[in-house]
Steps between C-alpha positions, in 0.01 A plus 500: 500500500618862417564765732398855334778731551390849578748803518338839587689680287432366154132351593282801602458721205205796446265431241612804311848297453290224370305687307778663314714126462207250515750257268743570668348371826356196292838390419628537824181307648608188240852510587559529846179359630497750751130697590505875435245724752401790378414783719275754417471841717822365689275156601510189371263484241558169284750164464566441164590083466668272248217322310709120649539617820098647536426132342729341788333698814175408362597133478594509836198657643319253307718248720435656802105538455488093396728412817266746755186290326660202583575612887108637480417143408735303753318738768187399405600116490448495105776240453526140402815259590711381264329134415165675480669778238617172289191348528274763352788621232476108320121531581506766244807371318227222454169682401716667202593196346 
């Protein structure tokens, strides 16, 4: 898993700098991998992401939300053991054939 780099410097911009180098900021977006915020009235304003790394972070929230279903449904003693799991998977298996 990455770790997103963030350097204050370079990655809070106004939106009048992005305005005037949109491209430029593109480019940088695709080849660092690095979010930009923009700030607007000297506060933050916007996070501009690299189209892979938005895809990633929704992945993994994706992950998450299954894994907190699953913990909803342990809680709520929604589970089978594993012989019972086999057991209704060739059940299935069976009806497809």
């Amino acid at each position: 898993m990455s770790t997103i780099r963030f350097e204050l410097d370079q990655d809070i911009r106004p939106v009048s700098e992005f305005r005037k180098n949109a491209a430029g900021f593109i480019e940088r977006l695709q080849k660092q991998k690095r979010s930009i915020v923009l700030t607007q009235h000297g506060k933050s304003a916007a996070v501009l992401v690299d189209v892979s790394e938005y895809q990633r972070m929704i992945d993994k929230l994706d992950k998450m939300e299954d894994l907190l279903e699953a913990e909803r449904q342990i809680a709520r003693g929604e589970v089978v053991n594993h012989d019972e799991a086999k057991k209704r998977i060739k059940d299935n298996l069976a009806r497809w054939k």
